[in-house]
Phi, psi and omega in degrees: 000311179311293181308304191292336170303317183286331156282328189306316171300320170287294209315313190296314200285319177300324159273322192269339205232299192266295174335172197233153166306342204280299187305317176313288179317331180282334175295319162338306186286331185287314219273315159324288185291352193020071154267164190289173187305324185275015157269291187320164168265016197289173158264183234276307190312342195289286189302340172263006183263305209285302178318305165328314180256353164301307177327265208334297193294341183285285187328286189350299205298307223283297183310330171286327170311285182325312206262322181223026174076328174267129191276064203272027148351282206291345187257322170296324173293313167256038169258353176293318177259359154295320182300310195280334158248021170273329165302319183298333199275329193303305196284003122313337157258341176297297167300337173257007169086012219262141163237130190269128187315138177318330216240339126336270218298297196262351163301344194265329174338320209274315201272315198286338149312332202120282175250200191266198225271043175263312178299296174294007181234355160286320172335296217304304181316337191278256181221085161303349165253042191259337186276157158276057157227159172287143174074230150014090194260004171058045176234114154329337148323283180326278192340291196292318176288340186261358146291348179203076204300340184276009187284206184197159164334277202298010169279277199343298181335294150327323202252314199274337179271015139306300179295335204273337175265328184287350162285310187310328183290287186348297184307262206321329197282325199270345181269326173242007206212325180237164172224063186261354167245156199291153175323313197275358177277333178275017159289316197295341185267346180297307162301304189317315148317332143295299163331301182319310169336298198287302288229305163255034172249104161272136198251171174012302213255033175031034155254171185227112171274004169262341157316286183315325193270339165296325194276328143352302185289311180312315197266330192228357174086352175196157175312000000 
């Protein structure tokens, strides 16, 4: 889990930060055809993140096969590509300045995290405008103000840790009421909605002190 979180992390950076519109489709495109690193035409940084997760994502299958008989090759190669092309569409809006309708923003929002959209919109809260781009601040904040130009930041605000408790009822009611999924999947989603938490409250100085005071409790017994 730590490696895919950690390509997620690179892959985004590579679209939101470094890459050119010219270089993005193409990495896109590999991350699509999933062929080996050495069939492309990529540049080196490209290429050397897609061998990486290609290896890598490869290593996985290979281990689950061995522990259960089953190959999901097929299913990680394609969330690998919802992923990189749900980035693609963002880094198409971002140079044109494009604000995408809320209910846009976060269908495409919920895959381009990573996780579902309780990830992205805890994101929204930290600082999207810690990245480097211009115009466009890649925030549901944005979006939701220009649907609703007479409101201010804290309305916005206000409205999204609306949506982030009413997914929290959605989690609990299904954690304490329903069985439509088996348990251990809704722990893993359960953490991952904690995890999110910690992971983007940043504060002033783009440090995360709820990160800190935890590892602090675990590691040394204090705050």
């Amino acid at each position: 889990m730590a490696k895919v979180v950690t390509f997620i992390y690179i892959i985004d950076d590579i679209y939101d930060v470094v890459g050119s519109l010219d270089e993005l489709p193409l990495f896109t495109e590999a991350i699509n055809k999933w062929e080996h690193p050495s069939n492309n035409s990529l540049p080196d940084y490209m290429r050397m993140c897609y061998a990486a997760l290609h290896d890598t994502t490869n290593e996985i299958a290979n281990i689950i096969t061995k522990e259960h008989g089953w190959n999901p090759i097929n299913s990680l190669k394609r969330v690998w590509a919802a992923l990189c092309n749900s980035f693609m569409v963002e880094a198409k809006w971002f140079p044109a300045k494009h604000i995408p309708t809320t209910d846009d923003y976060l269908k495409n929002g919920v895959i381009s995290t990573g996780a579902r959209v309780i990830g992205v919109l805890w994101d929204d809260l930290g600082s999207a405008k810690d990245e480097n781009q211009e115009g466009f601040d890649g925030s549901y904040i944005e979006c939701y103000m220009k649907e609703h130009p007479q409101c201010f930041v804290d309305d916005a605000r206000a409205h999204v840790m609306d949506l982030i408790s009413k997914t929290w009822e959605t989690l609990n009611k299904e954690c304490f009421c329903s069985r439509s999924f088996s348990p251990y999947f809704i722990v893993s989603t359960f953490n991952c909605a904690r995890m999110v938490k910690v992971m983007y409250s940043y504060d002033e100085q783009k440090k995360l002190p709820l990160l800190e005071e935890y590892k602090n409790t675990f590691l040394f017994g204090r705050n």
